[in-house]
C-alpha positions as CSV (number, residue, x, y, z in Angstrom):
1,X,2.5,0.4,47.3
2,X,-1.5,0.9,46.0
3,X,-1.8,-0.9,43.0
4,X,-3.9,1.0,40.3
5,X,-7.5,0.3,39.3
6,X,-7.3,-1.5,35.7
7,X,-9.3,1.7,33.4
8,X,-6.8,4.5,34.9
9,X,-3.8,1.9,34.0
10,X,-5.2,1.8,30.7
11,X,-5.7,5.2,30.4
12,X,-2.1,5.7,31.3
13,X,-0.7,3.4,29.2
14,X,-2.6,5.2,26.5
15,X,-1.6,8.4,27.2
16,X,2.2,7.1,27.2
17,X,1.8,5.8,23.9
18,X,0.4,9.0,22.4
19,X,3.3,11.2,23.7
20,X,5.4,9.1,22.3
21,X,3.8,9.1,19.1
22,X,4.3,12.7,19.0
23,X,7.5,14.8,17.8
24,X,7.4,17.8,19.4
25,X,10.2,20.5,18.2
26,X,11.7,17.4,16.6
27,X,14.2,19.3,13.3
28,X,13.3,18.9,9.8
29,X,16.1,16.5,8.1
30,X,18.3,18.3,6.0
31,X,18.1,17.8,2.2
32,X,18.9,15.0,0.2
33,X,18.9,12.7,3.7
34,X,17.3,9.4,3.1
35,X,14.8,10.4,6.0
36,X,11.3,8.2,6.4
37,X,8.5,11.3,5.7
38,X,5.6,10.3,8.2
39,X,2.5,9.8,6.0
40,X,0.7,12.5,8.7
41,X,3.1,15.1,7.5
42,X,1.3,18.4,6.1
43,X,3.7,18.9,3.8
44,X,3.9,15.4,2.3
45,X,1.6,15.0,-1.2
46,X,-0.9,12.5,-1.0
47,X,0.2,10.0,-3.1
48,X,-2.7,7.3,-2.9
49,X,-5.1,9.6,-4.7
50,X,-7.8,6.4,-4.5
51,X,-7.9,2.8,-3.4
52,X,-11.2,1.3,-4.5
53,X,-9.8,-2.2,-4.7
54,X,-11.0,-4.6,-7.4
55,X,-14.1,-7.0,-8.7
56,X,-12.7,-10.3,-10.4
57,X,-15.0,-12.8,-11.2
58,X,-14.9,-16.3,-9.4
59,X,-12.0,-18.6,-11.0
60,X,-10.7,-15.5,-13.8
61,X,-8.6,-12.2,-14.1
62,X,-9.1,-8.9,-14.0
63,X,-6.7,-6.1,-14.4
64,X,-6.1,-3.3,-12.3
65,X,-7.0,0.0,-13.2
66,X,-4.7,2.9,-12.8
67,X,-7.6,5.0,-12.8
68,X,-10.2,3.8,-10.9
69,X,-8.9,1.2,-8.7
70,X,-5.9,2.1,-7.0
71,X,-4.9,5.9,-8.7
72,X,-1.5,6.7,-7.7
73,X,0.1,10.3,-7.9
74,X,4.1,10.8,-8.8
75,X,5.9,13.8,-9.2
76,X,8.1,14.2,-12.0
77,X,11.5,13.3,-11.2
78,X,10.7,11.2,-8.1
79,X,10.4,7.5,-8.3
80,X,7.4,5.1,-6.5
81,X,7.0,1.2,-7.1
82,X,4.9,-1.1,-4.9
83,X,5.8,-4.5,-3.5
84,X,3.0,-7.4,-2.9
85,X,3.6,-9.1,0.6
86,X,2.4,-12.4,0.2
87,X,4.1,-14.1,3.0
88,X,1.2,-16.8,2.8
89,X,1.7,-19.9,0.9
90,X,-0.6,-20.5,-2.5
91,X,-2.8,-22.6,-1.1
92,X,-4.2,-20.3,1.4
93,X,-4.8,-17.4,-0.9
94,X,-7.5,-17.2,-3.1
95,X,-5.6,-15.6,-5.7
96,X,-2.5,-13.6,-6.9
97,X,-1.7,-10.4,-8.2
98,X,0.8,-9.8,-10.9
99,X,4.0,-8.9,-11.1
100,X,5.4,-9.2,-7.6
101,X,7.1,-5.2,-8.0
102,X,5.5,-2.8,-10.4
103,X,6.1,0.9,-10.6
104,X,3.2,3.4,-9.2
105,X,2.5,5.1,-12.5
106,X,1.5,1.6,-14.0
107,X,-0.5,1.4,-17.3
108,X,-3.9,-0.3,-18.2
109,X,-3.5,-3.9,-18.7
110,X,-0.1,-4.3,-16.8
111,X,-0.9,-5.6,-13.2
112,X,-3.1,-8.2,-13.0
113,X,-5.2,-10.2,-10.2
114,X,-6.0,-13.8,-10.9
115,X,-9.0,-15.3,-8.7
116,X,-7.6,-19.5,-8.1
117,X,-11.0,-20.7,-8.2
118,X,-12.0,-21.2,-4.2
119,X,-15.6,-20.4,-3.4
120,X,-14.3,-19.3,0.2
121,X,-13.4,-16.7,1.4
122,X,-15.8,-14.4,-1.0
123,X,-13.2,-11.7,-0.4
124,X,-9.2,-11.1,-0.8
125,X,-7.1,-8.8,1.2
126,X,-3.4,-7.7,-0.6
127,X,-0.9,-6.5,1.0
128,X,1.4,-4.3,-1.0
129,X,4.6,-1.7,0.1
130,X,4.6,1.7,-1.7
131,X,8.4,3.3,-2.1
132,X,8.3,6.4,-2.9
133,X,11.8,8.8,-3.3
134,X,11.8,11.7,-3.9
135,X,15.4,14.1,-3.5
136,X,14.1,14.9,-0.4
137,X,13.1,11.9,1.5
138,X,11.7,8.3,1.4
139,X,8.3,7.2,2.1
140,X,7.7,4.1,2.6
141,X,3.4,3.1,3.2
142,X,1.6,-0.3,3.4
143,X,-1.3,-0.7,1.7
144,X,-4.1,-3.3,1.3
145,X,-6.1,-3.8,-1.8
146,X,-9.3,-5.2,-1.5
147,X,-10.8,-7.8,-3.8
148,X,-14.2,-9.1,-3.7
149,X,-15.2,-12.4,-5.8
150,X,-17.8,-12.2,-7.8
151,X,-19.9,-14.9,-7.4
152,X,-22.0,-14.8,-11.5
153,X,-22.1,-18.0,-13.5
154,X,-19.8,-18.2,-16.1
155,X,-21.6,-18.4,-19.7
156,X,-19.7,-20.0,-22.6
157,X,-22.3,-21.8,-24.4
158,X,-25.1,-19.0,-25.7
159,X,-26.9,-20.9,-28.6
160,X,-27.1,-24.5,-29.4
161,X,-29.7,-25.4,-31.6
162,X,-30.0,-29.0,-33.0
163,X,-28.6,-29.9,-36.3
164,X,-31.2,-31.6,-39.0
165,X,-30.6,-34.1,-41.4
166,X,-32.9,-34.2,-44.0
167,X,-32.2,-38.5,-44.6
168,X,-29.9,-41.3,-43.5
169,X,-26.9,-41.0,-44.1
170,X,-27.4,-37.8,-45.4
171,X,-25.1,-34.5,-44.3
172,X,-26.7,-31.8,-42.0
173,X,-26.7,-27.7,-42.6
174,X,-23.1,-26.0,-42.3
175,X,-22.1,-25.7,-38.6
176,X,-22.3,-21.7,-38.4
177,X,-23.0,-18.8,-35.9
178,X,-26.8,-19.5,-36.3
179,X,-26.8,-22.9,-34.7
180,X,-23.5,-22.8,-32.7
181,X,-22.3,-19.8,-30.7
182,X,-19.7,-18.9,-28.0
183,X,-19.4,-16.4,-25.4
184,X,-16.0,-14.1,-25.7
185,X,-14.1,-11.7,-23.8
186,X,-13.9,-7.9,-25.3
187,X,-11.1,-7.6,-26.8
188,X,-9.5,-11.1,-25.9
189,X,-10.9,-13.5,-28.3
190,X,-13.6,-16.1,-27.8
191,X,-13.5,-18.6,-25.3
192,X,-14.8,-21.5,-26.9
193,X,-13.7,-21.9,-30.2
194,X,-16.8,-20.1,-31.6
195,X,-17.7,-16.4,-32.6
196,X,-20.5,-13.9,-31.4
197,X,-22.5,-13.0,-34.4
């Protein structure tokens, strides 16, 4: 027996696993069958309208966007959640994202990345499973957000003048916004005990 030259055995083995990645003539499952759609169907609706993953800065959170960073498209009736496979322990991940399950047609400050701290690596790769039903059939995806650290220094502090005192043991000016001043999150509060003026 001739044995084959390596490229036409790859070729081969290529070509098998195309055919059989194929259905040809294969029926269409009747409905209300709990049927896996394939996600190269024509007449499946995109349902991953945009996956622009996320910016968090180094060491905080940021929330995920239903509208710009991962847009998601149900019909009404059907029901969609996605799952985050984190099958590696904390320590190896450079963050989390949060909650574990959340439906698809999550709101605006609902699911949440939080960044652990790490310097390395710069970037984060989440692995979720989108479930969508619909009467027809069940689609089931993976998906991978991407996260990239930001890598901007963290302000808190944004004036500090020095206090006088006009004689010993005397009493310096009121400790105010002029003299003392605190960075702060829109929307969140300050972060150091202070106020923006």
């Amino acid at each position: 027996m001739e044995v084959l030259p390596a490229a036409l055995r790859r070729l081969l083995s290529g070509l098998l696993l195309l055919t059989s990645c194929v259905w040809v003539g294969s029926p269409e499952p009747p409905p209300g069958s709990a049927a896996v759609a394939l996600p190269w169907a024509p007449e499946v609706d995109p349902v991953v309208v945009a996956n622009r993953g996320l910016r968090v800065p180094l060491g905080r959170s940021a929330w995920l966007d239903p509208t710009r960073d991962l847009v998601l498209q149900v019909q009404p009736g059907d029901r969609c959640h996605l799952t985050v496979l984190d099958e590696d322990p904390l320590w190896q991940r450079p963050g989390r994202l949060s909650p574990r399950r959340f439906p698809c047609d999550f709101g605006a400050r609902e699911v949440q990345y939080s960044h652990l701290g790490g310097r390395s690596p710069a970037r984060d790769r989440v692995r979720l499973q989108l479930r969508y039903d619909s009467p027809s059939r069940a689609l089931v995806l993976p998906l991978v957000l991407e996260v990239e650290v930001l890598f901007t220094q963290l302000e808190i502090v944004t004036r500090n003048l020095p206090l006088t005192v006009e004689r010993l043991r005397g009493t310096s000016n009121p400790l105010d916004a002029r003299i003392l001043e605190f960075a702060f999150e829109p929307g969140g509060g300050s972060t150091g005990g202070g106020r923006r003026g």
